[in-house]
C-alpha positions in Angstrom: 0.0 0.0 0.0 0.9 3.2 -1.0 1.5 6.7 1.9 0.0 9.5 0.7 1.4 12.2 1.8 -0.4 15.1 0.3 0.7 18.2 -1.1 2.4 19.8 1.4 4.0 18.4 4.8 5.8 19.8 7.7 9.8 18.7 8.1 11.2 18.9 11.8 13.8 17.5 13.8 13.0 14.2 16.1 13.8 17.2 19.2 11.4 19.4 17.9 8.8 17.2 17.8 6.3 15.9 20.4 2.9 13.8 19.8 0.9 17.0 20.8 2.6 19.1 18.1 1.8 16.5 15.3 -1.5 16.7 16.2 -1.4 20.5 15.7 0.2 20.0 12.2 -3.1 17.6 11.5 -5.7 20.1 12.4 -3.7 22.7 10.3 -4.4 20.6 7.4 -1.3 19.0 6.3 -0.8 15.8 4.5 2.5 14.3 5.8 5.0 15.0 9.3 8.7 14.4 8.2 10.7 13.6 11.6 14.3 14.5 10.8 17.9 14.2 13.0 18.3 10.4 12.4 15.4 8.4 14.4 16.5 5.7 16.1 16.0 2.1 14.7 12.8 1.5 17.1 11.1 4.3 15.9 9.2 5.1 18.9 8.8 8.8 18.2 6.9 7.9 14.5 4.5 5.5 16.4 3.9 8.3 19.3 3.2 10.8 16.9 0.7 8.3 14.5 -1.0 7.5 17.8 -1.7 10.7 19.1 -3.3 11.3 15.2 -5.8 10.6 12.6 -4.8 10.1 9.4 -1.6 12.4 8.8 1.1 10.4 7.2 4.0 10.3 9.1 7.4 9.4 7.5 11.3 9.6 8.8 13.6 11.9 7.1 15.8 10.0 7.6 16.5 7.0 9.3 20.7 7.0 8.7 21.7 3.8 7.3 25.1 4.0 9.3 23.4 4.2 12.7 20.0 2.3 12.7 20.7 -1.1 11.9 18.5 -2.7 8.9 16.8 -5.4 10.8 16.2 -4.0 13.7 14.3 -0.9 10.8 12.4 -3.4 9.3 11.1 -4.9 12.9 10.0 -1.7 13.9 8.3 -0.7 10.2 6.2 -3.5 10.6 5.1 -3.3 13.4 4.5 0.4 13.1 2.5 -0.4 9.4 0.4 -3.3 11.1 -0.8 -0.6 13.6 -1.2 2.2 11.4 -1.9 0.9 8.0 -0.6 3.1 4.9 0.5 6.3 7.3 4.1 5.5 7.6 6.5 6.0 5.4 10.2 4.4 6.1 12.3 7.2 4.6 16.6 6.2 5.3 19.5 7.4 3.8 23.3 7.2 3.8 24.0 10.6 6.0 27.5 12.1 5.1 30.8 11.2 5.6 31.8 13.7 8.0 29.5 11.9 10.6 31.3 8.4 10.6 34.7 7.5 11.4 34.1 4.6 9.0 32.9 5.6 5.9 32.5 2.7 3.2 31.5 3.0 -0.4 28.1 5.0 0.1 26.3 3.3 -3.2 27.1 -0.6 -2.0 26.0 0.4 1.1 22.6 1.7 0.1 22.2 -1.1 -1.6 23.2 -3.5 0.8 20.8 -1.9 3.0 17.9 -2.1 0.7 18.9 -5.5 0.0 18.3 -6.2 3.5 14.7 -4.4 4.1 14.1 -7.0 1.1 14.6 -9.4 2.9 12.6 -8.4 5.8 9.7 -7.8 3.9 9.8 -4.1 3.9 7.8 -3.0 0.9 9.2 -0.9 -1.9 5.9 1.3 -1.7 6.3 1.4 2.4 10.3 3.3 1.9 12.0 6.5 0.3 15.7 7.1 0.2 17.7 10.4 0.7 19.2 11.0 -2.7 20.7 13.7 -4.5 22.6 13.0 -7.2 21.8 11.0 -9.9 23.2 7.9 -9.2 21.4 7.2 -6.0 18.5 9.3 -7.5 18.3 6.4 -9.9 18.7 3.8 -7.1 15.7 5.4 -5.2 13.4 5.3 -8.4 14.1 1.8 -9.0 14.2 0.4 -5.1 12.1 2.6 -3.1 8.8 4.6 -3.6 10.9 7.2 -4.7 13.1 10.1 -3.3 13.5 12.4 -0.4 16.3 15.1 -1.5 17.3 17.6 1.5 18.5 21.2 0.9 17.4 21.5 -2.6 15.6 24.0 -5.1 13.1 23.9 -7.9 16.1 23.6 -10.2 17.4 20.9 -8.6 13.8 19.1 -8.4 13.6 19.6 -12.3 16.6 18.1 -13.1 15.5 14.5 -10.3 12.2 14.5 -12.3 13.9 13.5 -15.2 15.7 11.0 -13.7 13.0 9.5 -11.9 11.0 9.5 -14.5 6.7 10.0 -14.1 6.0 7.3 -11.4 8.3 7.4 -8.1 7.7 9.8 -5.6 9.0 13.0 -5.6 9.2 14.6 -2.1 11.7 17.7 -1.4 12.5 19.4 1.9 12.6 23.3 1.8 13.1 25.6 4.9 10.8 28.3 5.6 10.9 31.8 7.1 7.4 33.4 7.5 8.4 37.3 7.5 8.2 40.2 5.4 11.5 41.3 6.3 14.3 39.8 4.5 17.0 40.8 7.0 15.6 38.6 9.7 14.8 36.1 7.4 18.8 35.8 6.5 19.7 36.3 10.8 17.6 32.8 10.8 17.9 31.2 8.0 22.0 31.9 7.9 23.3 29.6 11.0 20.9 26.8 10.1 22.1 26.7 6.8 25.9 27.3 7.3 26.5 25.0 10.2 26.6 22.4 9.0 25.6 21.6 5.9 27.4 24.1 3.8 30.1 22.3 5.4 29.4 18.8 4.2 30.8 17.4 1.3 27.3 15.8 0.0 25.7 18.9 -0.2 28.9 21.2 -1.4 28.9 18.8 -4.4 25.3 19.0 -5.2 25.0 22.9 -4.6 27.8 23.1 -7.0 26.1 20.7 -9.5 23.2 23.0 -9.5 24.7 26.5 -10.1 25.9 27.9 -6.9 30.1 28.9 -7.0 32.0 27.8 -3.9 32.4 31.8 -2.9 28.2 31.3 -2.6 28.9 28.4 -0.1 32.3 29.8 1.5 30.6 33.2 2.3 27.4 31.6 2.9 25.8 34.6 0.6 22.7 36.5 0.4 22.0 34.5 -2.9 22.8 31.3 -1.1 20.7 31.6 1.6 17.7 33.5 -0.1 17.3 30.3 -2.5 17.7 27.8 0.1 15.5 29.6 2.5 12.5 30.8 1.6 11.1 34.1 3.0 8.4 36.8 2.4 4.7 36.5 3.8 2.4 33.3 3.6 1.9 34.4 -0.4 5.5 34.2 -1.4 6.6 31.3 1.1 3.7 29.3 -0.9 5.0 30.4 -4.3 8.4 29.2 -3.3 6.9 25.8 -2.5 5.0 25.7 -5.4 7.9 26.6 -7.5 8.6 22.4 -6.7 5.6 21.1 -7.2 6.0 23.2 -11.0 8.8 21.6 -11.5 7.9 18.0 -11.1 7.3 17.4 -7.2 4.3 15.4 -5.8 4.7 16.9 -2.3 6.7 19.4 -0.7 8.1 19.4 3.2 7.9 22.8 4.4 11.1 23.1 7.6 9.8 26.2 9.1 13.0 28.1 11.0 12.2 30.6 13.6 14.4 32.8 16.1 14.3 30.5 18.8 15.0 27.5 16.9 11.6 25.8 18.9 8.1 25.4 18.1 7.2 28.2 20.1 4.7 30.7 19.5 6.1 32.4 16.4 6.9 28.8 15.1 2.9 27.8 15.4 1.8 31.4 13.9 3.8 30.7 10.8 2.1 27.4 10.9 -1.1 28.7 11.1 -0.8 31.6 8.5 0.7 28.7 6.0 -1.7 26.2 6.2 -4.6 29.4 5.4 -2.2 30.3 2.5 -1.6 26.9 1.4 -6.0 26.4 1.7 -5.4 23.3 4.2 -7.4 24.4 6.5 
């Protein structure tokens, strides 16, 4: 059985997220909850979250391959998709080499890994993989519903439709800053971009691949950060998300940043004025 996720979803970190927030992100309308910072093989915090809800999809972004051992994964998906039927989606990926003192060939092991879910029974429709370039883009088409790219824009969600092809899923992550004022934006959007992923060699290659320079990524720029965080009022935040779905997404995980880095009060305002903008709720 197929997850659907919707349109639009909300992307947050497993510390971010509690089972009382998901439930806000259900009544706002949303089709999918993307738990982020590497869940743990037992996937408690998916289950929580499903539990304390009705019918949002929930789905890991990601599970890291390195860390969360395959059958220990597919234990936990199954017992997670016998309890809540065609709401969770087992989304795992192969992290980056900076996080591992042992770092094998990152293709075999995806592989290897998807091997193993195969042979625990985890269902090509039930998973996604992290992928951004085009080998393991190809690799997610062909052995997973389809792909989860992280840190991405339309440009590069063009250029993964075409390697995917029509059918596999297409679901990119874009961070979010509800305000008019593009200063603040940047004073938020900046450090969460920067540190670390500007600084990992994963996404350095793919921003590079799709038309930033390393001065862009060295100097963290105003160009940088205004493509990788979107910012403006509910209107253009939605056009920046829709810009994906334009260009050959089926659904679209909004990370909303604020200030605090919490989901405090401005964090659930910019919820609520994107799911009216969005027509969700």
């Amino acid at each position: 059985m197929s997850v659907d996720l919707g349109r639009y979803g909300i992307w947050l970190r497993r510390d971010q997220l509690t089972p009382e927030l998901g439930a806000e992100i259900e009544a706002a309308g949303f089709g999918a909850i993307w738990i982020g910072g590497s869940p743990p093989a037992d996937l408690a915090l998916p289950e929580q979250v499903l539990a304390a809800t009705q019918r949002i999809a929930v789905a890991t972004g990601i599970v890291n391959i390195w860390q969360a051992p395959a059958p220990e994964v597919a234990e936990s998906y199954h017992r997670i998709d016998k309890a809540f039927p065609g709401r969770f989606l087992l989304g795992v990926g192969i992290g980056h080499p900076e996080a591992v003192t042992e770092y094998r060939s990152p293709f075999d092991t995806i592989v290897g890994y998807l091997d193993d879910l195969d042979s625990a029974g985890v269902p090509v429709a039930g998973r996604a993989l992290a992928a951004l370039g085009p080998k393991v883009l190809r690799v997610a088409g062909e052995r997973t519903a389809g792909a989860a790219p992280y840190l991405t824009t339309p440009r590069h969600t063009a250029e993964a439709r075409e390697i995917l092809g029509a059918g596999p899923l297409l679901a990119p992550e874009h961070k979010v800053v509800v305000s008019a004022d593009p200063e603040y934006a940047r004073r938020v959007g900046r450090p969460k971009v920067r540190d670390p992923y500007l600084r990992l060699s994963n996404y350095r290659r793919n921003l590079l691949r799709t038309g930033f320079t390393a001065e862009d990524l060295d100097t963290a720029s105003d160009r940088t950060i205004d493509a990788l965080v979107l910012h403006g009022d509910a209107a253009a935040v939605r056009a920046g998300l829709d810009a994906h779905l334009e260009a050959g997404a089926d659904h679209v995980a909004a990370q909303i940043l604020t200030a605090s880095g919490a989901p405090d009060a401005e964090y659930r305002a910019a919820l609520r004025a994107l799911s009216v903008e969005l027509g969700l709720t």
